[in-house]
DSSP file (Angstrom, degrees, kcal/mol; ACC not computed):
  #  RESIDUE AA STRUCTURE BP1 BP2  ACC     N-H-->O    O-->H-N    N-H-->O    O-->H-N    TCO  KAPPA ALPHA  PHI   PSI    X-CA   Y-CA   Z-CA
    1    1 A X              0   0    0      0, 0.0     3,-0.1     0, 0.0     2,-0.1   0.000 360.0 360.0 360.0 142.8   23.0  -58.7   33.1
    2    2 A X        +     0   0    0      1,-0.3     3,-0.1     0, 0.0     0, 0.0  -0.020 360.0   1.1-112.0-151.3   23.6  -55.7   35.5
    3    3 A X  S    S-     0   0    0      1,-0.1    -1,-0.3    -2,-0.1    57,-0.1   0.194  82.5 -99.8 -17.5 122.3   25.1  -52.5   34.8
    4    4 A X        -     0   0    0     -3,-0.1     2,-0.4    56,-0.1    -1,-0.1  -0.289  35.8-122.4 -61.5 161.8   26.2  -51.6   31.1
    5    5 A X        -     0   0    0     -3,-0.1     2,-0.2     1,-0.1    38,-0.1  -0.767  37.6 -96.7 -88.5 137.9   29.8  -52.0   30.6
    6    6 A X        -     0   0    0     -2,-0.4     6,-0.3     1,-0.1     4,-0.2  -0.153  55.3 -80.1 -66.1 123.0   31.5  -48.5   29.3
    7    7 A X  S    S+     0   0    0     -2,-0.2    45,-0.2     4,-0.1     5,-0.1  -0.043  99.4   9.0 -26.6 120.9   32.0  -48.2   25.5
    8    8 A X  S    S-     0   0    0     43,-0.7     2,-1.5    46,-0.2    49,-0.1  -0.396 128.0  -4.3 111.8-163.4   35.1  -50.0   24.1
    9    9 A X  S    S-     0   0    0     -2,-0.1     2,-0.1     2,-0.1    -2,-0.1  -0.451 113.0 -59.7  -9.5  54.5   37.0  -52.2   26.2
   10   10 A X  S    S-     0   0    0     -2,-1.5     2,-0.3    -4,-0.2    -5,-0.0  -0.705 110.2 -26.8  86.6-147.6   35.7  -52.2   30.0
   11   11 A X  S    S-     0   0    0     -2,-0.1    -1,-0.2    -6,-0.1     2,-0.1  -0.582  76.1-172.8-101.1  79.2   35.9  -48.8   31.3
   12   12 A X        -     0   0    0     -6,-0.3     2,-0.3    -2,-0.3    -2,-0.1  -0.447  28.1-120.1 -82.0 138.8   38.4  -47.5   29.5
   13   13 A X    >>  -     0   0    0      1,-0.1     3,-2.7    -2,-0.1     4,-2.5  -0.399  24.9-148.3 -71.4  91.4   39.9  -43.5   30.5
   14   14 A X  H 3>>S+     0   0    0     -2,-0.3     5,-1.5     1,-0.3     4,-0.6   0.430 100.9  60.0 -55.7  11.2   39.1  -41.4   26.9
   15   15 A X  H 345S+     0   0    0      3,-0.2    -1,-0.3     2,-0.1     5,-0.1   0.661 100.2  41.1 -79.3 -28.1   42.0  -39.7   27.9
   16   16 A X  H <45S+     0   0    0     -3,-2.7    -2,-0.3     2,-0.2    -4,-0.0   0.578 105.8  72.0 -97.7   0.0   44.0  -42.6   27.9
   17   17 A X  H  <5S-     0   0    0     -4,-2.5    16,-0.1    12,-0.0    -3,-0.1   0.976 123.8-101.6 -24.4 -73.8   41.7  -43.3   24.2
   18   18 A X  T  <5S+     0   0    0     -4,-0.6     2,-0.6    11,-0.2    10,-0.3   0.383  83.9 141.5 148.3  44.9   44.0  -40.3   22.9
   19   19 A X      < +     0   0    0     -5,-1.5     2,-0.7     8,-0.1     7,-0.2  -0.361  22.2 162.0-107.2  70.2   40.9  -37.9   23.4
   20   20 A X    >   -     0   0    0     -2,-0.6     3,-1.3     5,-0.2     6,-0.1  -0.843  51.9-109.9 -77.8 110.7   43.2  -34.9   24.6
   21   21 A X  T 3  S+     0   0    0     -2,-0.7    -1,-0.1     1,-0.4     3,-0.1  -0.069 100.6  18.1 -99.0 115.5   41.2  -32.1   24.3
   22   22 A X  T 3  S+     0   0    0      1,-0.1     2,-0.5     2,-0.1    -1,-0.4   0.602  98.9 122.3  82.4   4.1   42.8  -30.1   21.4
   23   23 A X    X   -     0   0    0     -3,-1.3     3,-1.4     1,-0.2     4,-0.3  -0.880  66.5-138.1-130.3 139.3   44.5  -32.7   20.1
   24   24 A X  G >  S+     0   0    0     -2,-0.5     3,-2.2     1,-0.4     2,-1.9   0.690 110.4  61.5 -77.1 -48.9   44.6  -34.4   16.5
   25   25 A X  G 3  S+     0   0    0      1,-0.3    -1,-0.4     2,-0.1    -5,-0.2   0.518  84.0  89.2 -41.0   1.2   44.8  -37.6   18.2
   26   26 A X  G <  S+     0   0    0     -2,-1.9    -1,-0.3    -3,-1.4    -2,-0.2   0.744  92.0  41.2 -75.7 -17.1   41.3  -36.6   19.7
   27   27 A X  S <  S+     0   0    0     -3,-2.2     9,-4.7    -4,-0.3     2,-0.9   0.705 101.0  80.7-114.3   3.2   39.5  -38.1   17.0
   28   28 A X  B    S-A   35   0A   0     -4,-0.4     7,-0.2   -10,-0.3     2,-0.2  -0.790  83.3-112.7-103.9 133.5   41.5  -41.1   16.6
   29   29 A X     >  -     0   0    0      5,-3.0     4,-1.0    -2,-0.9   -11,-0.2  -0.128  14.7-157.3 -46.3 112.6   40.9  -44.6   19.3
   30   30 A X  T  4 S+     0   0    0     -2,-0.2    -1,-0.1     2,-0.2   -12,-0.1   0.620  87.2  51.7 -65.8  -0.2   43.6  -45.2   21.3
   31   31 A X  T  4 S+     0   0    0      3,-0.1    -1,-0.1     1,-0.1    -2,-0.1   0.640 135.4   8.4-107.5 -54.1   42.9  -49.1   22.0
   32   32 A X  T  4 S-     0   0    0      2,-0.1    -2,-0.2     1,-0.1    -3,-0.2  -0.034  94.6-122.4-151.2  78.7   42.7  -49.7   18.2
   33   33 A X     <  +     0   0    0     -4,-1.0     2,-0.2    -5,-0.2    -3,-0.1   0.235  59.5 143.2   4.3  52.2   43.8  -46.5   16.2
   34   34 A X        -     0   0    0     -7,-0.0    -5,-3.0     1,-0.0     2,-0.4  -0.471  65.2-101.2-116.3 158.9   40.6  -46.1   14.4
   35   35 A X  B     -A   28   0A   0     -7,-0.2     2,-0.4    -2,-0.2    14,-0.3  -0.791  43.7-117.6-102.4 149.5   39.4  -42.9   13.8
   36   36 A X        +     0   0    0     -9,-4.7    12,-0.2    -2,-0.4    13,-0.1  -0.715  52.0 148.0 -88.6 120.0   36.6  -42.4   16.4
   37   37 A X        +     0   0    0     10,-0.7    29,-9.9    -2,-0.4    30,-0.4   0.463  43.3  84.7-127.4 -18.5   32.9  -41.8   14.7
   38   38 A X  E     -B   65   0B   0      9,-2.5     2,-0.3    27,-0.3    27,-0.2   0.135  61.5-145.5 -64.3 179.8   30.0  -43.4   17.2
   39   39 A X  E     -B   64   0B   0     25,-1.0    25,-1.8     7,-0.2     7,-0.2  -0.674   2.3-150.5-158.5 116.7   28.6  -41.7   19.9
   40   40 A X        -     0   0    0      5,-1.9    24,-0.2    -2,-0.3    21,-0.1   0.004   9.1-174.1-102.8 168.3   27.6  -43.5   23.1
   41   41 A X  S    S+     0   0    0     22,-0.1    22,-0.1     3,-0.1    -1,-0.1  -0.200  85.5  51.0-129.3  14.1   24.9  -41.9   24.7
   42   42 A X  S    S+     0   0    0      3,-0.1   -36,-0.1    20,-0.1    19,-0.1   0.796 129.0  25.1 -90.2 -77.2   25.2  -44.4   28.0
   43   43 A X  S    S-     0   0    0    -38,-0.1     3,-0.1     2,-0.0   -37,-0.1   0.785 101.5-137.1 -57.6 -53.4   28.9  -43.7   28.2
   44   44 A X        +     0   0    0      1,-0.3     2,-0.2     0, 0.0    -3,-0.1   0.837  60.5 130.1  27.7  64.1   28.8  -40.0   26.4
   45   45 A X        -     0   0    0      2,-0.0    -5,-1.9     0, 0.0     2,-0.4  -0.590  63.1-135.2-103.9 167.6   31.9  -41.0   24.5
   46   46 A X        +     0   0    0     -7,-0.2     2,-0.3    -2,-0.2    -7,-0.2  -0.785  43.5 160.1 -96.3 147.3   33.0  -40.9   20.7
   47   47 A X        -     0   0    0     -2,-0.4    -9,-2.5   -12,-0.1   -10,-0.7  -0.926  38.0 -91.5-174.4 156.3   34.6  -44.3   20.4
   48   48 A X        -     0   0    0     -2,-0.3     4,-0.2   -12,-0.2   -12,-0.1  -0.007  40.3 -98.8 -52.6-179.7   35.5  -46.5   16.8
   49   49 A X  S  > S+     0   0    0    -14,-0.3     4,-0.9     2,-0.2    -1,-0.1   0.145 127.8  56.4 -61.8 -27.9   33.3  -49.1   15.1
   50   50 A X  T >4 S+     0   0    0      2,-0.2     3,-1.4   -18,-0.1   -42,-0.1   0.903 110.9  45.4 -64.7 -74.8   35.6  -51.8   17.0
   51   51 A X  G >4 S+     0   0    0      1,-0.3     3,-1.1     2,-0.2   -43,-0.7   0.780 113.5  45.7 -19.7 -53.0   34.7  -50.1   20.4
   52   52 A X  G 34 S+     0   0    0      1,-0.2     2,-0.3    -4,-0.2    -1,-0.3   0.986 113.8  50.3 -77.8 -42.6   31.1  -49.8   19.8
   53   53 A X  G <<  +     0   0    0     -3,-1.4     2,-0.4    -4,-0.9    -1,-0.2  -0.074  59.9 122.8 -90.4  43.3   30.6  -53.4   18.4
   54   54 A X  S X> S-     0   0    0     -3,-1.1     4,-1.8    -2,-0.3     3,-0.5  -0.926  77.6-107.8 -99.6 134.7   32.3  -55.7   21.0
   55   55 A X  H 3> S+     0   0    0     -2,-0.4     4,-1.3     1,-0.2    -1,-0.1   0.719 112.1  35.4 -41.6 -78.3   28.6  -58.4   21.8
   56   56 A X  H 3> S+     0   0    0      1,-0.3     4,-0.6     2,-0.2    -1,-0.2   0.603 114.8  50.7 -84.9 -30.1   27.8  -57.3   25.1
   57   57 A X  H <> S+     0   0    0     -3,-0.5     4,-0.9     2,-0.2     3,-0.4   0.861 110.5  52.3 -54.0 -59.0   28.6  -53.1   25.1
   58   58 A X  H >< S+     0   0    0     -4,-1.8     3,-5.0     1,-0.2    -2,-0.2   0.973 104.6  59.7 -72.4 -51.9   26.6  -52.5   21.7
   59   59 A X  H 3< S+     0   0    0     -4,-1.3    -1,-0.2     1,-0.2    -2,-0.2   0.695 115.7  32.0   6.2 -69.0   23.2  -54.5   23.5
   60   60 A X  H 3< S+     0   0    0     -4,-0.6     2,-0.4    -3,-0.4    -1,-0.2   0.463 111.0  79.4 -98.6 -11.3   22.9  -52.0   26.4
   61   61 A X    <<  -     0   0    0     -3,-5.0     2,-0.8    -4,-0.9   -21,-0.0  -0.857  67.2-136.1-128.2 162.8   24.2  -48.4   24.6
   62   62 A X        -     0   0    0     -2,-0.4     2,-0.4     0, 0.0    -1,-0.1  -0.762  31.9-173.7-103.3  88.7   22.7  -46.2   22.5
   63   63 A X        +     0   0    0     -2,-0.8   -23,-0.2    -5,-0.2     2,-0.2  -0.641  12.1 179.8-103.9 149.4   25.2  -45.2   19.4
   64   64 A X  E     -B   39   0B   0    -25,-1.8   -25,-1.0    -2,-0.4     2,-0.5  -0.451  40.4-106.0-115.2 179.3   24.9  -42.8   16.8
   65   65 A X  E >>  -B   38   0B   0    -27,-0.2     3,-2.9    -2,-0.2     4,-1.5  -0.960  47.2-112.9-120.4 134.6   27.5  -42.1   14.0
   66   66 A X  H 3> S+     0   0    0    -29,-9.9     4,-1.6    -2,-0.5   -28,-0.1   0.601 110.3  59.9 -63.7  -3.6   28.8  -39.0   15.3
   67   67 A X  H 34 S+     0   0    0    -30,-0.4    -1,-0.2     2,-0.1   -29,-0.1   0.711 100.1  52.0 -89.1  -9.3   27.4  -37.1   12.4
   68   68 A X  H X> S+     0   0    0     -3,-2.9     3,-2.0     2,-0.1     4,-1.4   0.907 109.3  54.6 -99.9 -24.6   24.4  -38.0   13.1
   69   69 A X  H 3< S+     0   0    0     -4,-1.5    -2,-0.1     1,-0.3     4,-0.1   0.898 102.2  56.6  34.7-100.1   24.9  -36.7   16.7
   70   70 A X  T 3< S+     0   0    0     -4,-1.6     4,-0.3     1,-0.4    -1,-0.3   0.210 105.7  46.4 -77.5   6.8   25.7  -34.0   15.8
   71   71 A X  T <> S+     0   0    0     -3,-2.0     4,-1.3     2,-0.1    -1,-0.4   0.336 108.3  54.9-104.8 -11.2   22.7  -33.1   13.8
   72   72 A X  H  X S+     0   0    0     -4,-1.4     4,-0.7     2,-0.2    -2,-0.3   0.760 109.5  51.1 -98.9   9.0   20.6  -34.2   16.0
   73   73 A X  H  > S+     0   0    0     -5,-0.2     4,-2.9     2,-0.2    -3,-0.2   0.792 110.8  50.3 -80.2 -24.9   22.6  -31.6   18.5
   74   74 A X  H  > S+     0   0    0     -4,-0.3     4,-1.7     2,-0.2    -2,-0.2   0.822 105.3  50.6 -79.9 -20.2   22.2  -29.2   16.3
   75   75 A X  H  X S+     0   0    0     -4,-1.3     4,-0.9     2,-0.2    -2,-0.2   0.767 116.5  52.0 -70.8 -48.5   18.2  -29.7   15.8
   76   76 A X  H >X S+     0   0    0     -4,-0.7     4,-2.1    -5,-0.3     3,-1.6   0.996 113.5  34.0 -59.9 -82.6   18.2  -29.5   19.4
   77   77 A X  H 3X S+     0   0    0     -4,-2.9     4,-3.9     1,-0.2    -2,-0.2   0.853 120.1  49.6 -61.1 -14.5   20.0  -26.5   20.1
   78   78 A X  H 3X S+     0   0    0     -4,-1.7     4,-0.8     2,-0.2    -1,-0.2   0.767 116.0  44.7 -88.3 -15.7   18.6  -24.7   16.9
   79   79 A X  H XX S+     0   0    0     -3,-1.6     4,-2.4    -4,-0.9     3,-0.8   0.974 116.3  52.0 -73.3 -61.7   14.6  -26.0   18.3
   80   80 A X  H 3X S+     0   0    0     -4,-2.1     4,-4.4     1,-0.3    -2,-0.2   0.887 109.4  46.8 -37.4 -55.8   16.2  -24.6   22.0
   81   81 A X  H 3X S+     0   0    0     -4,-3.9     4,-1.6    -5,-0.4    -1,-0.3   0.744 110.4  54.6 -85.6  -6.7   17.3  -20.9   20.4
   82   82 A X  H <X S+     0   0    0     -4,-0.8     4,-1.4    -3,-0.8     3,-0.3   0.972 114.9  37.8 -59.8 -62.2   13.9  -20.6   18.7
   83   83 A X  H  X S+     0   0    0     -4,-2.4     4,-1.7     1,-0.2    -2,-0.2   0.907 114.9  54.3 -65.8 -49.3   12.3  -21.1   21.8
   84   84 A X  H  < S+     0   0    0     -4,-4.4     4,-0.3     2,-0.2    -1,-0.2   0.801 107.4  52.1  20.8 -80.9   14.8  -19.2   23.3
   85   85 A X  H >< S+     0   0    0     -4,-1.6     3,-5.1    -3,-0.3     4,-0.4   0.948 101.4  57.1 -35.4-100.1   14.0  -16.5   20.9
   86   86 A X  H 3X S+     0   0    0     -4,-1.4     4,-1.8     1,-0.3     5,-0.2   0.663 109.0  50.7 -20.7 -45.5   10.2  -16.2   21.5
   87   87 A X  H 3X S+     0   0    0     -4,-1.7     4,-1.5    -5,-0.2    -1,-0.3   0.734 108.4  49.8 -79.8  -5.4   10.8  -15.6   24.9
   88   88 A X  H <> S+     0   0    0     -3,-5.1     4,-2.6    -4,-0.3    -2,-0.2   0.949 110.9  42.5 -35.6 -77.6   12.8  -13.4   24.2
   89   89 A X  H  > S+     0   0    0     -4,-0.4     4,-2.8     2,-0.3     5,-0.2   0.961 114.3  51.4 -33.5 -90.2   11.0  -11.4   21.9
   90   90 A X  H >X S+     0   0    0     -4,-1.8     4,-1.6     2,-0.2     3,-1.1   0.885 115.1  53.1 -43.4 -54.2    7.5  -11.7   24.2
   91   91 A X  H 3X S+     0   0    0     -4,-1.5     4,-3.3     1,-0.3    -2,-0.3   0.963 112.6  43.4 -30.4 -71.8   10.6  -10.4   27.1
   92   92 A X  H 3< S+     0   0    0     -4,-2.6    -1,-0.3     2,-0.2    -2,-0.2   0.664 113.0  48.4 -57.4 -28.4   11.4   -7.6   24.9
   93   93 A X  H XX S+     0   0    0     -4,-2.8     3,-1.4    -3,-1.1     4,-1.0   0.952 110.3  51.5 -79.0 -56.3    7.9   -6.7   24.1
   94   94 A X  H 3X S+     0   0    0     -4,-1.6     4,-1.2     1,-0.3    -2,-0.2   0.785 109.3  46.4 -34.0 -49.8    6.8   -6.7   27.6
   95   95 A X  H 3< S+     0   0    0     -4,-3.3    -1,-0.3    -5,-0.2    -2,-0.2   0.279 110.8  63.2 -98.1  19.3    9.7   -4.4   28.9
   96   96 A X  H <> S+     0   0    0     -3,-1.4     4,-1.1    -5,-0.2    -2,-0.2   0.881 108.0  41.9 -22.6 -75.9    8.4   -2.2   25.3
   97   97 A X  H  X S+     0   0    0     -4,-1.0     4,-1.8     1,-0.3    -2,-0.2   0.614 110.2  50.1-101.3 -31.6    5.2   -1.8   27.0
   98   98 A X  H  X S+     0   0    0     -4,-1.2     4,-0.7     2,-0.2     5,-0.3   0.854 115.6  49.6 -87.0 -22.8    6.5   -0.9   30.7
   99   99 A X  H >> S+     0   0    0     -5,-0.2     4,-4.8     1,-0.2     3,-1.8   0.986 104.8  60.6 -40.8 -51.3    8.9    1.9   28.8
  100  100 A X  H 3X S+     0   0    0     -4,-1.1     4,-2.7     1,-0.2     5,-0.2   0.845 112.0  33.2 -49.6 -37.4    5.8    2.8   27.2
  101  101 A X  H 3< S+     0   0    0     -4,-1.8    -1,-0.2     2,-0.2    -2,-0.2   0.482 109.0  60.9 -96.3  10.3    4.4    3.6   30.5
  102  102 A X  H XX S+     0   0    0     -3,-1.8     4,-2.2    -4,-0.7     3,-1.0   0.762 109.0  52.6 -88.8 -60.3    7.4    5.0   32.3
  103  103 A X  H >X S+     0   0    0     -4,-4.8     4,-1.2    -5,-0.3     3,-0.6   0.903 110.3  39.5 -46.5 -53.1    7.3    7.5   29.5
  104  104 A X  H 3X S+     0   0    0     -4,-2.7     4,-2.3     1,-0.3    -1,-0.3   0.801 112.0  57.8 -76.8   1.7    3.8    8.8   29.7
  105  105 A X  H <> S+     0   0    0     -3,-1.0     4,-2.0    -5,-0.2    -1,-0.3   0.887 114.9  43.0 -77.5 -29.3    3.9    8.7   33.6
  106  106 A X  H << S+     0   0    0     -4,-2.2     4,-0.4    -3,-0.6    -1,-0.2   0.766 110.9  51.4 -75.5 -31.1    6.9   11.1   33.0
  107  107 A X  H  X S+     0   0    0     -4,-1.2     4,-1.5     2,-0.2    -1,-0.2   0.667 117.8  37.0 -71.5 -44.2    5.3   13.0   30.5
  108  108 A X  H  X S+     0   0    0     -4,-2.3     4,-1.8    -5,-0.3     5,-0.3   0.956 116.0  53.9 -63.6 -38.3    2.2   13.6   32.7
  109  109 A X  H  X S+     0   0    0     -4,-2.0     4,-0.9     1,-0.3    -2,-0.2   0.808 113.8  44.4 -81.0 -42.5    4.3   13.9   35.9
  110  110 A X  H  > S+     0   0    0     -4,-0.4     4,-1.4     1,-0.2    -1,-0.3   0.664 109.4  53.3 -65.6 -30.6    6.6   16.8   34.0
  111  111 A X  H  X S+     0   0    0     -4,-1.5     4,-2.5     2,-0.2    -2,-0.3   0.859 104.8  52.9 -67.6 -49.0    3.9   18.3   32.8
  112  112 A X  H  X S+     0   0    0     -4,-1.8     4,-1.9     1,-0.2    -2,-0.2   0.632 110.2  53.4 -73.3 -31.5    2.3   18.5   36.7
  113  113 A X  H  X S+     0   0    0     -4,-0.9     4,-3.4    -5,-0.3    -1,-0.2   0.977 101.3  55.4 -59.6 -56.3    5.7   20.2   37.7
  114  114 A X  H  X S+     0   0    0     -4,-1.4     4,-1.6     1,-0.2     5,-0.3   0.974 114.3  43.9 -51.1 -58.6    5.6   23.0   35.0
  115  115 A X  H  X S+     0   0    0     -4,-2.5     4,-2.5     1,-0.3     3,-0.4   0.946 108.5  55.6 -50.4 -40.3    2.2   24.0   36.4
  116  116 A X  H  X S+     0   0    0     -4,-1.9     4,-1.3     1,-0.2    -1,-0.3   0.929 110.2  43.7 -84.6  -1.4    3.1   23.8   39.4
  117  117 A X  H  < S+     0   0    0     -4,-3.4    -1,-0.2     1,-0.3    -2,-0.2   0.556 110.0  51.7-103.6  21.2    5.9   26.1   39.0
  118  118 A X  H  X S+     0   0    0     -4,-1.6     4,-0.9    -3,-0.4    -1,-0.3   0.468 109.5  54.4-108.6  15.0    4.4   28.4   37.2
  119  119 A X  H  X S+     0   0    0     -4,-2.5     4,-1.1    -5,-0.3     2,-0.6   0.933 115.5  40.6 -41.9 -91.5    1.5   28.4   40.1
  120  120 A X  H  < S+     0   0    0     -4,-1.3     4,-0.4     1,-0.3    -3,-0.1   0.210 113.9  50.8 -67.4   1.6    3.7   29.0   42.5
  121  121 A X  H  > S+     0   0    0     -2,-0.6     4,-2.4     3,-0.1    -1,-0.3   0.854 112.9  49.5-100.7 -60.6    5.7   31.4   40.3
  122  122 A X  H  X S+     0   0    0     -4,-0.9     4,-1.7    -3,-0.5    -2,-0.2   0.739 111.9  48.8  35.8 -73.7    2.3   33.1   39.7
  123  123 A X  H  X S+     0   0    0     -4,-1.1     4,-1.8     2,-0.2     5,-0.2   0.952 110.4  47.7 -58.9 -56.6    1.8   33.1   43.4
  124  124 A X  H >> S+     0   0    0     -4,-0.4     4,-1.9     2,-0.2     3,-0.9   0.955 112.1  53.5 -46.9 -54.0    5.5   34.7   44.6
  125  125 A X  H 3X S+     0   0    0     -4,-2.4     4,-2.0     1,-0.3    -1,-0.2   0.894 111.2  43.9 -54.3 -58.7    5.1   37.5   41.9
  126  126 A X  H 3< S+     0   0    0     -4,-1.7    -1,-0.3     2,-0.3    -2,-0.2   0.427 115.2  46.7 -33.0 -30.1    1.8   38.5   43.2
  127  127 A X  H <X S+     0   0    0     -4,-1.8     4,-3.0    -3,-0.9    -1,-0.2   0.660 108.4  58.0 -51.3 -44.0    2.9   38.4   46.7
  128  128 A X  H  < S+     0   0    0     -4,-1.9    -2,-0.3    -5,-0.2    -3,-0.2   0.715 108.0  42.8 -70.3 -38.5    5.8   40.2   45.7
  129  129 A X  T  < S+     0   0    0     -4,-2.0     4,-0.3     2,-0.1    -1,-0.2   0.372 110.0  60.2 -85.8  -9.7    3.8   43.3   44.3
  130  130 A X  T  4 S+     0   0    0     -4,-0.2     3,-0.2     2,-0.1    -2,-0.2   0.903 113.4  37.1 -54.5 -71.4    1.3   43.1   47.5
  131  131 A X  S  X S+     0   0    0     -4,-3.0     4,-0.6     1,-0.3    -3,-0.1   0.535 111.5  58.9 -77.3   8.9    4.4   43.7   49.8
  132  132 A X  H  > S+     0   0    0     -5,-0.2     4,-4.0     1,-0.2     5,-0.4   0.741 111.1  41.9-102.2 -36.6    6.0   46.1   47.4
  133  133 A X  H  4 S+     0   0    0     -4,-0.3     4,-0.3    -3,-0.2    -2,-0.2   0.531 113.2  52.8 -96.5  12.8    2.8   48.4   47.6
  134  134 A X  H  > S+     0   0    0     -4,-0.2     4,-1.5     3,-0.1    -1,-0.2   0.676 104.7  55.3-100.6 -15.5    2.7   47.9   51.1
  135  135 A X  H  X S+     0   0    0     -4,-0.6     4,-2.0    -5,-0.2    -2,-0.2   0.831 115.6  41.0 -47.6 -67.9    6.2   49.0   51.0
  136  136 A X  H  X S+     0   0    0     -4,-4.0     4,-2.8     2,-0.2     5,-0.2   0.831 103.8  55.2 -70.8 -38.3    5.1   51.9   49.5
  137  137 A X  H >> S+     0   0    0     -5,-0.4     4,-2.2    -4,-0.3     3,-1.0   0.999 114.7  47.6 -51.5 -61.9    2.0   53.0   51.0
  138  138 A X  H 3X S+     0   0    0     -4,-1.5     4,-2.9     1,-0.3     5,-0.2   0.897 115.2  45.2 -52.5 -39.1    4.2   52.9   54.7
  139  139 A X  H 3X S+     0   0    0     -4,-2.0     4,-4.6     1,-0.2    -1,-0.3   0.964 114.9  45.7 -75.5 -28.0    7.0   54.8   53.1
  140  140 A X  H <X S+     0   0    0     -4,-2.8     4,-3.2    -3,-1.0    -1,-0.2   0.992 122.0  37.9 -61.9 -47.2    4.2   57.3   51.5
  141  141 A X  H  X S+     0   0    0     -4,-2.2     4,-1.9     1,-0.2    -1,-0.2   0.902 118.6  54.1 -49.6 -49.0    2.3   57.5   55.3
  142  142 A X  H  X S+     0   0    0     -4,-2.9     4,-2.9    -5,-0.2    -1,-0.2   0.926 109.0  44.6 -69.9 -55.4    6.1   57.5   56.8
  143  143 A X  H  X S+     0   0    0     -4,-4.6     4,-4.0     2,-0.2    -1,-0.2   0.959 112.8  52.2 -70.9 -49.8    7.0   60.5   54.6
  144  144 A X  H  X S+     0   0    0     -4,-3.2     4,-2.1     1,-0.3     3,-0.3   0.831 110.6  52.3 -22.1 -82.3    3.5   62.5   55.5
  145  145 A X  H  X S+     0   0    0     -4,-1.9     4,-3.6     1,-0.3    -1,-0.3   0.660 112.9  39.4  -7.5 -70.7    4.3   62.0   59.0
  146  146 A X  H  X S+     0   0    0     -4,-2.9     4,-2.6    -5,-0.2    -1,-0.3   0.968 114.9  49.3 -58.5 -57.1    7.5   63.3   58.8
  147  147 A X  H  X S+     0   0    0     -4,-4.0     4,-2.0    -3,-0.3     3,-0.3   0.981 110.9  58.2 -39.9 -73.6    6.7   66.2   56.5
  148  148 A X  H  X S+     0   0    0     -4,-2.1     4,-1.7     1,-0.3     5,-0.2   0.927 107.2  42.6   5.4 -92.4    3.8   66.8   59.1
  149  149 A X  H >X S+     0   0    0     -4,-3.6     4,-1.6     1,-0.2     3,-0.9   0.872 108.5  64.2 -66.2 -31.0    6.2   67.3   62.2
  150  150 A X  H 3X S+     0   0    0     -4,-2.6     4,-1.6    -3,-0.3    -2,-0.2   0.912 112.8  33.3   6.5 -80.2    8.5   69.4   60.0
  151  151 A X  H 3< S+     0   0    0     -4,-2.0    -1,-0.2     1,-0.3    -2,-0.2   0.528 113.7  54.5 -60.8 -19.8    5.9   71.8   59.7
  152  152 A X  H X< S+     0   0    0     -4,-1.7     3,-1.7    -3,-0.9    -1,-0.3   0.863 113.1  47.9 -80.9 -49.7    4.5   71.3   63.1
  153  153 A X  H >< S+     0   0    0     -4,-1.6     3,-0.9     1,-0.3    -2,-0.2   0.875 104.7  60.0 -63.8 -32.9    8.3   72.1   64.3
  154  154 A X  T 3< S+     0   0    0     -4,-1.6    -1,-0.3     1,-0.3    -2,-0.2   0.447 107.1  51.8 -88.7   0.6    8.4   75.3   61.8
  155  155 A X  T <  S+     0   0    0     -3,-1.7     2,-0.6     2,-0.1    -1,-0.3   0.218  81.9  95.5-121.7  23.0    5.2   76.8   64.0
  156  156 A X  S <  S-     0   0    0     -3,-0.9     2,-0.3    -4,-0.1    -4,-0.0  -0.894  75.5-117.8 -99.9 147.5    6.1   76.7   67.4
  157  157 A X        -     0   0    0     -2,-0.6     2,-0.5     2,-0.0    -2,-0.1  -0.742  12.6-151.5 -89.3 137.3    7.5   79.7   69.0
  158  158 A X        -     0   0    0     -2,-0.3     2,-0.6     2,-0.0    -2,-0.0  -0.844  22.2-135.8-103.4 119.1   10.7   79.7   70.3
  159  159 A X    >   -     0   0    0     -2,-0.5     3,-0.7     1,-0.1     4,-0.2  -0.826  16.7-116.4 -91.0 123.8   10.9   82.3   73.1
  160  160 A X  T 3  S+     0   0    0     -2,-0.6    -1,-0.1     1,-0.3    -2,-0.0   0.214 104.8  48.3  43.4 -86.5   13.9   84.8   73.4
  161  161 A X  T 3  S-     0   0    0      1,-0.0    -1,-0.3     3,-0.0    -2,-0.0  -0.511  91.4-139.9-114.7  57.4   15.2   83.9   76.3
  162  162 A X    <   +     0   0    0     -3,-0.7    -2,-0.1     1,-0.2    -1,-0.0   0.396  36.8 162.1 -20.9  98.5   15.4   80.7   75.9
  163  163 A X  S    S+     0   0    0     -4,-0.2    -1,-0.2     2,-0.1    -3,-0.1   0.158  74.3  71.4-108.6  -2.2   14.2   79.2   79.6
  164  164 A X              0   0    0     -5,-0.2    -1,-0.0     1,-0.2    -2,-0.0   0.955 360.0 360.0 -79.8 -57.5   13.6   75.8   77.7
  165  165 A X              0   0    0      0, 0.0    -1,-0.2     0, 0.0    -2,-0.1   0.035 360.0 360.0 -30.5 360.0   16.9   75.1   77.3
């Protein structure tokens, strides 16, 4: 025997079955209007109880009654979203843990700013009162000076007949 033959008749088109997608005729056989309850798992059709038991087709394929299927699809996918899940979870825990360490890096890292601006505010202010009383000493020296030649100007003698001029 070579190749299995496709559930039901030969290979017969599940569209041309009746299984039109959305439509109540999906769940009924189009070859011999039986409402469709196997499941094929060669083929991975729904097809009747005629379909699925013509001699040489049931041999070679692996049928379900689609309700059991469709528990064991659900066992599947609900086994799947558990596992799913856990990794999830362990995902979620892991990018927890790198938050956790974004934060204190941020916290330290904010913290390492403030000092340094108030160092460096520290620094300016103190700089700032260095040149201001250096400010002042020149203007005080500046004013002497001036006062000085004032006085210097208020002793000279001016002669008469003014031959400097």
């Amino acid at each position: 025997m070579g190749e299995p033959m496709g559930c039901g008749a030969g290979d017969v088109d599940p569209v041309k079955q009746g299984s039109v997608v959305g439509s109540k005729e999906q769940d009924i056989c189009g070859i011999h209007r039986l409402n469709k309850r196997h499941y094929c798992h060669i083929c991975e059709l729904v097809v009747c109880r005629q379909c699925h038991s013509i001699d040489d087709v049931s041999k070679d394929h692996q049928v379900l009654y689609s309700n059991e299927f469709c528990q064991s699809i659900r066992r599947n996918l609900e086994e799947g979203s558990w596992k799913l899940r856990s990794r999830l979870e362990n995902n979620i825990s892991v990018l927890d843990g790198v938050l956790d360490e974004l934060n204190e890096v941020t916290a330290v890292c904010t913290a390492d700013i403030r000092n340094h601006f108030a160092y460096i505010s520290s620094e300016l202010k103190t700089s700032e009162l260095e040149w201001l009383k250096e400010v002042d000493d020149l203007n005080k020296i500046t004013t002497e000076k001036i006062s000085a030649a004032r006085g210097n100007l208020c002793n000279i003698d001016i002669p008469e007949d003014n031959e400097y001029y």
